[in-house]
mmCIF file of the N, C-alpha and C atoms, coordinates in Angstrom:
data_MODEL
# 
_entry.id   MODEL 
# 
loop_
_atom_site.group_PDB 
_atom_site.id 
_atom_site.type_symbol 
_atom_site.label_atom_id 
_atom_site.label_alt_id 
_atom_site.label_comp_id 
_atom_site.label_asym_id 
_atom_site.label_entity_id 
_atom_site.label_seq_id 
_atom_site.pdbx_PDB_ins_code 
_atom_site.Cartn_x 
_atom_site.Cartn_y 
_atom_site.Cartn_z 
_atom_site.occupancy 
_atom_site.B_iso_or_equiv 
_atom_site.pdbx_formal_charge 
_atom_site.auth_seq_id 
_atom_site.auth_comp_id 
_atom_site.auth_asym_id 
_atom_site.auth_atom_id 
_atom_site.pdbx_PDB_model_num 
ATOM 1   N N  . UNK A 1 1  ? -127.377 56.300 25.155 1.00 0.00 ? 1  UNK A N  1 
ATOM 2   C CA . UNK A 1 1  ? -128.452 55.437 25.547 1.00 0.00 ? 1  UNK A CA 1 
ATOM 3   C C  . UNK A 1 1  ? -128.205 54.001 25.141 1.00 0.00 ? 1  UNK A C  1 
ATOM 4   N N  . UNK A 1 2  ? -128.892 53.457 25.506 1.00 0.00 ? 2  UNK A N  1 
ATOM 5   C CA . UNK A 1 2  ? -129.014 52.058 24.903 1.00 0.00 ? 2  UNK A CA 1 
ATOM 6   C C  . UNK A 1 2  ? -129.488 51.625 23.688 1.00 0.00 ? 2  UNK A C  1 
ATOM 7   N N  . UNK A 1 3  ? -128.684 50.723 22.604 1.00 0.00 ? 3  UNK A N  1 
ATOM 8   C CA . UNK A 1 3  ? -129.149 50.550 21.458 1.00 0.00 ? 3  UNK A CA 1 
ATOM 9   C C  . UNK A 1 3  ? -130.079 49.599 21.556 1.00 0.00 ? 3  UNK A C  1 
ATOM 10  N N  . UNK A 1 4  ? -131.087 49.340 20.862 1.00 0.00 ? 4  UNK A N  1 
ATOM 11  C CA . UNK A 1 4  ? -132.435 47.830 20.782 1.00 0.00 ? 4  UNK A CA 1 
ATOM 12  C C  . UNK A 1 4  ? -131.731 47.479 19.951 1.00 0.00 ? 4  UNK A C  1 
ATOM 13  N N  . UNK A 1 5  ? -131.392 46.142 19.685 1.00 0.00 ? 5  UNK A N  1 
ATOM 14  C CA . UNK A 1 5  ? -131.182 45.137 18.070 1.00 0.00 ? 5  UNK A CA 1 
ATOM 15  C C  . UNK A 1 5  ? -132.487 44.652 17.882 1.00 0.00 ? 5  UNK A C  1 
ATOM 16  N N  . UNK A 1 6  ? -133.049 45.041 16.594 1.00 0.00 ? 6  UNK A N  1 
ATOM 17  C CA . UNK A 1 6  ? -134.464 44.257 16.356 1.00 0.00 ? 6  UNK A CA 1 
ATOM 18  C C  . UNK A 1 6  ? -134.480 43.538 14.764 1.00 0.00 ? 6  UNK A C  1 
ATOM 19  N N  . UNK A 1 7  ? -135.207 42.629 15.223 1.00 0.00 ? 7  UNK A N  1 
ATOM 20  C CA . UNK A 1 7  ? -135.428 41.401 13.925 1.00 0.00 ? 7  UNK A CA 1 
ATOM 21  C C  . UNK A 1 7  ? -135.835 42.440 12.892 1.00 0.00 ? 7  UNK A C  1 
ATOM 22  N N  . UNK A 1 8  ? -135.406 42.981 12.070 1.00 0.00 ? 8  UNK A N  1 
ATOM 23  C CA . UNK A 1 8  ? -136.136 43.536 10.619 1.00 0.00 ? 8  UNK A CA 1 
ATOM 24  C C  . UNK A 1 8  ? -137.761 43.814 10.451 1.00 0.00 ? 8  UNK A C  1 
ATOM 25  N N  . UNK A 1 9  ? -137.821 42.172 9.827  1.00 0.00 ? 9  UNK A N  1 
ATOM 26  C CA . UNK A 1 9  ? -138.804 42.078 9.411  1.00 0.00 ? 9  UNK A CA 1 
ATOM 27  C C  . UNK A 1 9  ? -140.178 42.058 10.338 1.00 0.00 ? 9  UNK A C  1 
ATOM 28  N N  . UNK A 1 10 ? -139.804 41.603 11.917 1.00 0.00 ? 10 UNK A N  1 
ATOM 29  C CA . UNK A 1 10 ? -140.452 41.249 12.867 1.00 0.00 ? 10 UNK A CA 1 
ATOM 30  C C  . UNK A 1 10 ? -141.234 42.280 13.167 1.00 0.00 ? 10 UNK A C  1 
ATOM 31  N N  . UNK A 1 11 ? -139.876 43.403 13.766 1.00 0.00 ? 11 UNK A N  1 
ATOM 32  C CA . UNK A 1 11 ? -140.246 44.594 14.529 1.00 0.00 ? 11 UNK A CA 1 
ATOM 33  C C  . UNK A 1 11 ? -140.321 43.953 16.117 1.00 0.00 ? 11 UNK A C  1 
ATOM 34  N N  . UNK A 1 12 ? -139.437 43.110 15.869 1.00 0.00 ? 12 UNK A N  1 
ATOM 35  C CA . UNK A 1 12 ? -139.348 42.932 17.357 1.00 0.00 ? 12 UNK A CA 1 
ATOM 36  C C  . UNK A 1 12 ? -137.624 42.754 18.115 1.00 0.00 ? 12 UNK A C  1 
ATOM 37  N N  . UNK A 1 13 ? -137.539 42.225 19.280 1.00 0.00 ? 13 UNK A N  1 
ATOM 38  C CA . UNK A 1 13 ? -136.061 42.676 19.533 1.00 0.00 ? 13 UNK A CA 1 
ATOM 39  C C  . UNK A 1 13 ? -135.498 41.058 19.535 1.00 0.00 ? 13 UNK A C  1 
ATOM 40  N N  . UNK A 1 14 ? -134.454 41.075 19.631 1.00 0.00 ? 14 UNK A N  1 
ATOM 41  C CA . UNK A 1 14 ? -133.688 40.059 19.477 1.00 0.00 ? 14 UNK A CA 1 
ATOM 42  C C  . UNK A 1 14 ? -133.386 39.208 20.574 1.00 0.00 ? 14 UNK A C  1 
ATOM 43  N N  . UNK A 1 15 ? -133.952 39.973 21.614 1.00 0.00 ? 15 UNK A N  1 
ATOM 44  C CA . UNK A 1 15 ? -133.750 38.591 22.720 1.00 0.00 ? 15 UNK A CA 1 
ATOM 45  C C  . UNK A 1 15 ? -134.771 37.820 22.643 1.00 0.00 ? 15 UNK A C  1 
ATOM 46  N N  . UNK A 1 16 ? -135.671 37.991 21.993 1.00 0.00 ? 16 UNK A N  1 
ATOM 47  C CA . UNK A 1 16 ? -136.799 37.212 21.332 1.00 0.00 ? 16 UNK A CA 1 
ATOM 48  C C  . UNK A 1 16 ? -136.135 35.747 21.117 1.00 0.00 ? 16 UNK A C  1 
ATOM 49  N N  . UNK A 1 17 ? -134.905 35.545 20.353 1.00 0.00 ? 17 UNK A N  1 
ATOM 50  C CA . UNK A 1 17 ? -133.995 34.612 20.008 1.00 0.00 ? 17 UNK A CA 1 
ATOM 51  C C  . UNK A 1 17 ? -134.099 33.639 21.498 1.00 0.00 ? 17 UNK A C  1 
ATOM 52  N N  . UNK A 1 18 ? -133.895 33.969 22.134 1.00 0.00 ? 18 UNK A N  1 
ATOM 53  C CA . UNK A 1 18 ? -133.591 33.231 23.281 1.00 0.00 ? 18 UNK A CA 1 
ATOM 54  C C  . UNK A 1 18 ? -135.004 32.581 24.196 1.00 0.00 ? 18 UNK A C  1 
ATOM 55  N N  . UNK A 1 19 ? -136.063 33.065 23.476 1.00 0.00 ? 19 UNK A N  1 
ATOM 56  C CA . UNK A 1 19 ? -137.291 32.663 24.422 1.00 0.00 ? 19 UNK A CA 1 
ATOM 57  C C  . UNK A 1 19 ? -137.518 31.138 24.195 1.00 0.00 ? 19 UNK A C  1 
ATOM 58  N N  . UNK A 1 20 ? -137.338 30.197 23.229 1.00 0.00 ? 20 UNK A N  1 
ATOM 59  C CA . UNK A 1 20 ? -137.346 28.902 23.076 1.00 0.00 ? 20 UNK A CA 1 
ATOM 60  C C  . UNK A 1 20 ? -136.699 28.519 24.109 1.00 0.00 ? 20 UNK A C  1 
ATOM 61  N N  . UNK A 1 21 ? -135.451 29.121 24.321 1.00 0.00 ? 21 UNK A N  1 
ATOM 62  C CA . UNK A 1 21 ? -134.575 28.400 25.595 1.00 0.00 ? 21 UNK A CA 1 
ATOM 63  C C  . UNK A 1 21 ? -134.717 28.156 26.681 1.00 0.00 ? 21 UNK A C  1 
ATOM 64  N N  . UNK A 1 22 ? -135.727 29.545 26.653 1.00 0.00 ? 22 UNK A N  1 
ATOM 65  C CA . UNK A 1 22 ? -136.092 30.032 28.742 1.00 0.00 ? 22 UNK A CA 1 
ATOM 66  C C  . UNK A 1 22 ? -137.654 29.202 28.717 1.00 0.00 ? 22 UNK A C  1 
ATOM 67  N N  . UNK A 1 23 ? -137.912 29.058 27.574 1.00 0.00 ? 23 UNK A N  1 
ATOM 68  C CA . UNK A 1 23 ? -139.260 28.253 27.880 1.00 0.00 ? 23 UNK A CA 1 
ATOM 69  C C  . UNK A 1 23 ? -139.253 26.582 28.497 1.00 0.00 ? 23 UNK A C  1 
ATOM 70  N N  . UNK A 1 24 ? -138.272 26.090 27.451 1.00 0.00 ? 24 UNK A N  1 
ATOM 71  C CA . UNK A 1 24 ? -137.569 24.468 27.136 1.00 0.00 ? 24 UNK A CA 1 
ATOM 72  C C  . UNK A 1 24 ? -137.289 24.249 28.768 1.00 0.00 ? 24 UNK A C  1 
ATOM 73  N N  . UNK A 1 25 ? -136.401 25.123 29.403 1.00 0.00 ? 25 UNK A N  1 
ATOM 74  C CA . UNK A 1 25 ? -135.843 24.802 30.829 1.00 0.00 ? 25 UNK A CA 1 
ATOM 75  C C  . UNK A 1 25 ? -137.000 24.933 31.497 1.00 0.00 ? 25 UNK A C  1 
ATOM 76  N N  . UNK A 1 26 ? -137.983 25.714 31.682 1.00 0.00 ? 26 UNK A N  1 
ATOM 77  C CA . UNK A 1 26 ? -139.068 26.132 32.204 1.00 0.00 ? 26 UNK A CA 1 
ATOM 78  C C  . UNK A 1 26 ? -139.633 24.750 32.738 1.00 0.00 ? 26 UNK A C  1 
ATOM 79  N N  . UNK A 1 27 ? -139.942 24.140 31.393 1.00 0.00 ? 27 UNK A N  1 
ATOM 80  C CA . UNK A 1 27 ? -140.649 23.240 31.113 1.00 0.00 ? 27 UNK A CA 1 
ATOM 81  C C  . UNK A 1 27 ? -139.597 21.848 31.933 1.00 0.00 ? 27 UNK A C  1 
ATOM 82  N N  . UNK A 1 28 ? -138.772 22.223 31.507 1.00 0.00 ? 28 UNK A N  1 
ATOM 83  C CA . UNK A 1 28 ? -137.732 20.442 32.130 1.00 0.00 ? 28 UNK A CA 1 
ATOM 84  C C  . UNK A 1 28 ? -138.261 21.275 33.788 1.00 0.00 ? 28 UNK A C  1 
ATOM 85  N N  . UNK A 1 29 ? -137.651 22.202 33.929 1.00 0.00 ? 29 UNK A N  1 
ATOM 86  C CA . UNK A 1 29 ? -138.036 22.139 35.786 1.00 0.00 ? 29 UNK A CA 1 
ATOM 87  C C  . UNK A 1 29 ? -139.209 21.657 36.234 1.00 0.00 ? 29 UNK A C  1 
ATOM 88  N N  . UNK A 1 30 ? -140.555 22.182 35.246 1.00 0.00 ? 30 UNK A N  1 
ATOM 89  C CA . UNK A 1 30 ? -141.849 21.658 35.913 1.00 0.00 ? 30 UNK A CA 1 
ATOM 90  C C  . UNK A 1 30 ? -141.442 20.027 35.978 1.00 0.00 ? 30 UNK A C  1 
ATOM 91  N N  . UNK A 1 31 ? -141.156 19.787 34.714 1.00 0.00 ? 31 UNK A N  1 
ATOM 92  C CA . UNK A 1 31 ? -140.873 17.865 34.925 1.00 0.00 ? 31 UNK A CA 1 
ATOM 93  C C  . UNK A 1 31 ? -140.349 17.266 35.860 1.00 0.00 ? 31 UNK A C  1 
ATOM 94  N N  . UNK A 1 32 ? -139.176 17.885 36.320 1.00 0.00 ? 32 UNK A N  1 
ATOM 95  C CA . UNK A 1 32 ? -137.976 17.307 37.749 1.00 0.00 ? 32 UNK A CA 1 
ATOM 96  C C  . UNK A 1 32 ? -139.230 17.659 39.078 1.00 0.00 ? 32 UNK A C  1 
ATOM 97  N N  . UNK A 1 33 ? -140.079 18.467 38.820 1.00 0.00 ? 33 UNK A N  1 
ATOM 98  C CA . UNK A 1 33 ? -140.606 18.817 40.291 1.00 0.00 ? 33 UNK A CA 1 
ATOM 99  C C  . UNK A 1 33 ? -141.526 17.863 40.382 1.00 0.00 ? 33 UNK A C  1 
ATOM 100 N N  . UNK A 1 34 ? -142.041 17.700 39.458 1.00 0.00 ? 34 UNK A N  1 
ATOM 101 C CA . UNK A 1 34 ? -143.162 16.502 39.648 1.00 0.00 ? 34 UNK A CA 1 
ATOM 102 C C  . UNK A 1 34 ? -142.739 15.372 39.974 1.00 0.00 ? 34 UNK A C  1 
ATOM 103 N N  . UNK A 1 35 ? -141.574 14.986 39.484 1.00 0.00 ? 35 UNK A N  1 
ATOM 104 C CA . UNK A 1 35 ? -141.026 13.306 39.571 1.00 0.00 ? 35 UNK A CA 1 
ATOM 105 C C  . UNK A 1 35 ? -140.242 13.409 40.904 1.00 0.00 ? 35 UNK A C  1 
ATOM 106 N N  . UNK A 1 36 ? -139.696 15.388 41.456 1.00 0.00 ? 36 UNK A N  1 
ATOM 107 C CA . UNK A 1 36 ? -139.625 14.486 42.513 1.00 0.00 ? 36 UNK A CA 1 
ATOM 108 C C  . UNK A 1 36 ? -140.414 14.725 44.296 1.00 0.00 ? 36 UNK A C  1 
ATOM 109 N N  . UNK A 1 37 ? -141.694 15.411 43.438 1.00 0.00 ? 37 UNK A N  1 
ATOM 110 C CA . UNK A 1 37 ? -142.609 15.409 44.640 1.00 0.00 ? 37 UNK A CA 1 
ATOM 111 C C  . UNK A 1 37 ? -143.097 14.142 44.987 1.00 0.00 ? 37 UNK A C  1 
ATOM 112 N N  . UNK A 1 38 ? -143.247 13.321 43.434 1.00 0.00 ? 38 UNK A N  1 
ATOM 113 C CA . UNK A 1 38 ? -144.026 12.102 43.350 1.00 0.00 ? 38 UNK A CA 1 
ATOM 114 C C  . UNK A 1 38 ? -143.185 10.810 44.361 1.00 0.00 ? 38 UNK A C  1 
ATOM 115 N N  . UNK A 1 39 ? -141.407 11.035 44.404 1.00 0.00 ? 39 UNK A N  1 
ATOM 116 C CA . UNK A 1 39 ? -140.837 10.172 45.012 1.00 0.00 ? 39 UNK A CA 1 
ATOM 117 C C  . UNK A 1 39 ? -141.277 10.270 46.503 1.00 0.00 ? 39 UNK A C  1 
ATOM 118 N N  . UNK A 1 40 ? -141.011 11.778 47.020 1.00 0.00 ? 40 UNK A N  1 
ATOM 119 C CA . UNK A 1 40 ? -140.997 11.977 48.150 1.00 0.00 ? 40 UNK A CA 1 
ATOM 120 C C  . UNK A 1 40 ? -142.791 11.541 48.917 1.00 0.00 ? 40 UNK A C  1 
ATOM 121 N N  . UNK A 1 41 ? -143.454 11.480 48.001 1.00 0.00 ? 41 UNK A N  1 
ATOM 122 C CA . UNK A 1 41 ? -144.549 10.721 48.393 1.00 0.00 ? 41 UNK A CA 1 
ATOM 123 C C  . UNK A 1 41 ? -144.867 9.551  48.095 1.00 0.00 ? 41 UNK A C  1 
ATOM 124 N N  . UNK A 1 42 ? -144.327 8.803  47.468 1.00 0.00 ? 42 UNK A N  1 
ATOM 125 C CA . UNK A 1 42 ? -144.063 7.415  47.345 1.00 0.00 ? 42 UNK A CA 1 
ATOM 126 C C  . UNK A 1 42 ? -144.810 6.957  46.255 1.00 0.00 ? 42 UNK A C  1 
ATOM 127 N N  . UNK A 1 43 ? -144.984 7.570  45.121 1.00 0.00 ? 43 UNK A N  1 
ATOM 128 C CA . UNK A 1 43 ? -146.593 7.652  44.153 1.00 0.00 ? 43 UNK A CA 1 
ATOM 129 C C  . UNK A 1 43 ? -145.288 7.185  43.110 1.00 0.00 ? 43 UNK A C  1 
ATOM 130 N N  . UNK A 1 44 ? -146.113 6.595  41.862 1.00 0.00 ? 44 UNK A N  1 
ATOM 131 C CA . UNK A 1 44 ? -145.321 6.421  40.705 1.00 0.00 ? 44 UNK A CA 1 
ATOM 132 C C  . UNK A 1 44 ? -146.382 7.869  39.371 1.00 0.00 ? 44 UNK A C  1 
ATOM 133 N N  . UNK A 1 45 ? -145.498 8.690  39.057 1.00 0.00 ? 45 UNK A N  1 
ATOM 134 C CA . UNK A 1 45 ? -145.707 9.590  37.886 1.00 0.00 ? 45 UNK A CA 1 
ATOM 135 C C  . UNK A 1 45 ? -146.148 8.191  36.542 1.00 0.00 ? 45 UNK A C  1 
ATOM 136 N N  . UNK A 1 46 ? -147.685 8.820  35.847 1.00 0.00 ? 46 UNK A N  1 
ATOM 137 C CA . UNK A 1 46 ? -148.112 7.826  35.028 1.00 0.00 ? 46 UNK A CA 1 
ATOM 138 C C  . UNK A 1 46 ? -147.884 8.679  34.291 1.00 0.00 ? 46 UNK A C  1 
ATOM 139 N N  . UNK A 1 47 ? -147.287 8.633  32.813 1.00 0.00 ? 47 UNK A N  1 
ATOM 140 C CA . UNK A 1 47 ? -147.517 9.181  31.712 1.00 0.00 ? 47 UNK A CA 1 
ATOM 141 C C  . UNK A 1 47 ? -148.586 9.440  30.981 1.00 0.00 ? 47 UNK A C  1 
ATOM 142 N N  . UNK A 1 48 ? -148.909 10.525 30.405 1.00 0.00 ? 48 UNK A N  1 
ATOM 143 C CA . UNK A 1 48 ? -149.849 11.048 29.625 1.00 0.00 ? 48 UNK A CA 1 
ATOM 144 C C  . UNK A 1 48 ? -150.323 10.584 28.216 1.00 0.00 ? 48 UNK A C  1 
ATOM 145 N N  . UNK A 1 49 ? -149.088 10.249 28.076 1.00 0.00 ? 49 UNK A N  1 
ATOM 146 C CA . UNK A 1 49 ? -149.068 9.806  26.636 1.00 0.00 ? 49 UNK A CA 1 
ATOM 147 C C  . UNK A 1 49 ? -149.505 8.082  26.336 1.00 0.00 ? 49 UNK A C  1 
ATOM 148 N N  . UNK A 1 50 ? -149.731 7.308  27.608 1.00 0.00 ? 50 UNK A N  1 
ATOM 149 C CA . UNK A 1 50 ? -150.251 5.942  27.235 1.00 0.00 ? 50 UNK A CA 1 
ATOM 150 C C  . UNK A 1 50 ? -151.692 5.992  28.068 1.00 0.00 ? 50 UNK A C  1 
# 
């Protein structure tokens, strides 16, 4: 069968390790889609943060 590798202490599995990663890209794609729906409609993306 298939072995699980799991975090110890967690009780959880180890591809757990990798969910920061798949989130991070997640997140840059939503960003590229916005900036470039916003071109193709001629709009300028305002930041949130000012």
């Amino acid at each position: 069968g298939r072995q699980l590798y799991q975090i110890p202490i967690l009780h959880i599995s180890e591809g757990f390790n990798h969910l920061p990663l798949v989130l991070s890209g997640a997140l840059i794609v939503l960003f590229s889609v916005e900036h470039v729906l916003a071109m193709l409609h001629g709009k300028e993306v305002i930041p949130s943060w000012h």
